[in-house]
C-alpha positions in Angstrom: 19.2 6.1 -21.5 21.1 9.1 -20.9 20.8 12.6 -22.4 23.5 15.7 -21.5 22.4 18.6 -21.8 25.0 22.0 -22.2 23.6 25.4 -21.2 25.1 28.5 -22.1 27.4 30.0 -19.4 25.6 33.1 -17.4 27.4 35.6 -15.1 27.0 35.2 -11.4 27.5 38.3 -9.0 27.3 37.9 -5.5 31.0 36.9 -4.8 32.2 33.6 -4.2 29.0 31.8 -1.6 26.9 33.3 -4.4 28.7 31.3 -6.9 28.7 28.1 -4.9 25.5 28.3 -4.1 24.7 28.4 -7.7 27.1 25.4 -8.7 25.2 22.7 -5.8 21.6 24.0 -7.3 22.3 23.6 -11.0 23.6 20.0 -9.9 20.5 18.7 -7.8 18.8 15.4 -9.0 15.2 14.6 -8.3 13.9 11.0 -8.6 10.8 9.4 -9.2 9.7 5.9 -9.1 6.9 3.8 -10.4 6.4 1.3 -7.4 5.3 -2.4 -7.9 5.4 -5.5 -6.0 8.8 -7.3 -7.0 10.2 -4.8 -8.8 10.4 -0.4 -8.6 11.6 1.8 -11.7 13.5 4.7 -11.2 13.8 8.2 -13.0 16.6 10.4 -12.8 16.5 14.2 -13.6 18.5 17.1 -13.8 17.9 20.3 -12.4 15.9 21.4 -15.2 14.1 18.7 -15.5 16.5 16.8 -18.3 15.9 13.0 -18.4 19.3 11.4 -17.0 18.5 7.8 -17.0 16.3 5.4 -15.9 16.5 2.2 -14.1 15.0 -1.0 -12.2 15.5 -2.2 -9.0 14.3 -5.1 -6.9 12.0 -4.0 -3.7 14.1 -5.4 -1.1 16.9 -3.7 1.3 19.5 -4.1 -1.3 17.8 -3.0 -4.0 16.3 0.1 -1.9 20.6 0.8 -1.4 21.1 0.3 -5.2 18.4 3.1 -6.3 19.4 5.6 -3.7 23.1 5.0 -4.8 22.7 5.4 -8.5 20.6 8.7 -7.9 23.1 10.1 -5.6 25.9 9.0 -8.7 24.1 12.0 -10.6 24.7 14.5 -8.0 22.4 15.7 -4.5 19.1 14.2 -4.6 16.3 16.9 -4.0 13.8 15.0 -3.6 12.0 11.7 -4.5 8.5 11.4 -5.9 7.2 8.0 -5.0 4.0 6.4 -6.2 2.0 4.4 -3.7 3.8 5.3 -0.1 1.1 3.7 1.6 1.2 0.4 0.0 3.9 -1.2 -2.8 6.3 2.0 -1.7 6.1 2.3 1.6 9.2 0.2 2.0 11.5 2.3 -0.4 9.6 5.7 1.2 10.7 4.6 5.0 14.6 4.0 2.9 14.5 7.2 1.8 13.2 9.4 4.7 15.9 7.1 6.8 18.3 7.8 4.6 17.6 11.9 5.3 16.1 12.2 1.3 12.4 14.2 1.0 10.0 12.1 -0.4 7.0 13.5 -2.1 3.9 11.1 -2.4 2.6 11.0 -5.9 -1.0 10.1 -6.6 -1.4 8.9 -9.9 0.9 9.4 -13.6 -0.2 12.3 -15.3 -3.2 11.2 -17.5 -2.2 13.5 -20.6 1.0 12.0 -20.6 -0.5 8.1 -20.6 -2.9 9.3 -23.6 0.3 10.1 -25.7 2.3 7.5 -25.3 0.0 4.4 -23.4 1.1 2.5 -20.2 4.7 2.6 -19.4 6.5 2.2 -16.2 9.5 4.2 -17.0 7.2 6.6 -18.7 5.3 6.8 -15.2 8.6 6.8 -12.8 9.8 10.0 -15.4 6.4 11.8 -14.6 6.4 10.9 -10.7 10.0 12.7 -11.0 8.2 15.7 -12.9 5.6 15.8 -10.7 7.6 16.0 -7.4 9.9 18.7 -9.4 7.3 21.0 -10.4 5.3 21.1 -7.2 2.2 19.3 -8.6 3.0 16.3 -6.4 3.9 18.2 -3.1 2.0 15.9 -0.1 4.1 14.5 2.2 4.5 11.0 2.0 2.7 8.5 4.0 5.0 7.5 7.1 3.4 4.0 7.7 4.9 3.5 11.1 4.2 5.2 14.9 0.9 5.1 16.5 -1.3 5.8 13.4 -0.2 2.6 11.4 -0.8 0.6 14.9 -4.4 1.8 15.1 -4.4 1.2 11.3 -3.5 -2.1 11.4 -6.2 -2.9 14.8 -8.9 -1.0 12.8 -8.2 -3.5 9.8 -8.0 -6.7 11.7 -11.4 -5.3 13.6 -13.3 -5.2 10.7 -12.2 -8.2 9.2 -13.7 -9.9 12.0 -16.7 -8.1 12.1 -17.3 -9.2 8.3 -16.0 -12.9 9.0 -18.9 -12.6 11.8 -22.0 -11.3 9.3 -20.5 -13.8 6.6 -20.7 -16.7 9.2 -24.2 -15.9 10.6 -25.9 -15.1 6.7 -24.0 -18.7 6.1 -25.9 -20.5 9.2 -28.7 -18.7 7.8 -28.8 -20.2 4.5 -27.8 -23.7 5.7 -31.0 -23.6 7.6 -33.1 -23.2 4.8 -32.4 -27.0 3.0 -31.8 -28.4 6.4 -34.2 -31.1 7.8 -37.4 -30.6 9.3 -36.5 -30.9 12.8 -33.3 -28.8 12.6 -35.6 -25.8 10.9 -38.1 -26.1 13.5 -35.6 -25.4 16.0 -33.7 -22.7 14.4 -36.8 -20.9 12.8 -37.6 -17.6 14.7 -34.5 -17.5 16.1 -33.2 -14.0 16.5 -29.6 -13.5 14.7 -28.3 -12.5 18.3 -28.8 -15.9 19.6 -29.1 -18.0 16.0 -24.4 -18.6 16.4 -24.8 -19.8 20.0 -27.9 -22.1 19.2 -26.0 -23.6 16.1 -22.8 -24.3 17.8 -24.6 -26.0 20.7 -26.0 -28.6 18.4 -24.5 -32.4 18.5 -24.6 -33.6 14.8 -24.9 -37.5 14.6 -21.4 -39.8 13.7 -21.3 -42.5 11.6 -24.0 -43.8 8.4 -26.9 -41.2 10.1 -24.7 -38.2 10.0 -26.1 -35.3 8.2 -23.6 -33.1 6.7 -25.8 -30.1 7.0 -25.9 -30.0 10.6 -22.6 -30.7 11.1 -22.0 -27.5 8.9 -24.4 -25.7 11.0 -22.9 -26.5 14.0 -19.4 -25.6 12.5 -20.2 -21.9 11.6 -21.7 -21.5 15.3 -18.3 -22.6 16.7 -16.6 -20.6 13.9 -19.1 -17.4 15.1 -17.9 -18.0 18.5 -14.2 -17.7 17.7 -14.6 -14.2 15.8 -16.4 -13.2 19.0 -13.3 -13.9 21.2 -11.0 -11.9 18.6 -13.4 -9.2 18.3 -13.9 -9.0 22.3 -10.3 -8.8 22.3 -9.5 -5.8 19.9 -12.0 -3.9 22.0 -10.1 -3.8 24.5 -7.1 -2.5 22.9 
């Protein structure tokens, strides 16, 4: 959709710079984009916040080129309010700020907005755009790069093997519980700091004997023992 919108002609004093300077600002676009996984929506406005269109674009390289290229056929972009810089937008956001556009990180669509006229991803990429052109949205988007996302993404993968650690011993826990007598009596009273390395040293029996619960018991221990290694590992990072 696209709406034009003629003002009324003003006089400008201040000689000719004055006059140019006028003519670039009453051109300048500002975007604003509802991010999503396969696919980002795009809001164009004018410089007084007139809707100029609105458009979708796929959330790969191309695409990124396509939405920056259709803003910039409306005139000099301003700036760009992106939803979601520091997940489904990051990619576009790293585009943009490449590509020497601001990009203002937008938190959420304006609720009032939603109430009126329900869910809506063009109605959500046209209030980023408001957002980023009023100066309600005004935080600088998340970079996602450098030596903050490299601790980010260590700090992830550390608790994730932390979690995978708990979740493995509360697991030989419970499997110790409806195991058989014998295996009980030689896991019971064993503290949690030992109960892994006891598990994984157990031999389960092959063939008709076998018991599948202390073959699963001595499967977590092993299992323990590996998030230990990757654990030990991103400590010393």
């Amino acid at each position: 959709m696209t709406v034009t919108i003629v003002g009324a002609a003003r006089p400008v004093t201040g000689g000719v710079d004055a006059q140019l300077d006028l003519d670039v600002a009453s051109c300048l676009v500002t975007g604003g984009v509802d991010t999503h996984l396969d696919l980002n929506v795009a809001a164009a406005l004018d410089a007084i916040g007139g809707l100029l269109a609105v458009a979708e674009f796929p959330t790969t390289s191309a695409g990124h080129r396509d939405l920056l290229g259709w803003l910039t056929g409306f005139g000099p972009v301003a700036r760009v309010g992106v939803e979601g810089t520091g997940s489904y937008g990051a990619g576009l956001a790293r585009f943009l700020r490449a590509a020497g556009v601001q990009v203002v990180e937008v938190d959420r669509p304006n609720r009032q907005a939603r109430r009126r006229s329900g869910k809506s991803d063009p109605l959500d990429a046209v209030e980023a755009a408001r957002a980023a052109m009023s100066g309600r949205a005004c935080g600088e988007a998340k970079s996602r790069d450098g030596n903050v996302e490299a601790i980010r993404a260590l700090v992830v993968a550390k608790r994730s093997a932390r979690s995978a650690k708990i979740q493995a011993l509360n697991q030989i826990r419970h499997l110790s519980f409806t195991a058989p007598e014998q295996l009980r009596q030689r896991l019971a009273g064993v503290s949690r700091h030992h109960l892994a390395a006891r598990a994984a040293a157990l031999r389960p029996a092959t063939g008709e004997g076998a018991d599948p619960v202390v073959a699963g018991v001595a499967a977590l221990g092993r299992r323990k023992d590996r998030v230990d290694t990757l654990a030990r590992a991103l400590a010393q990072r």
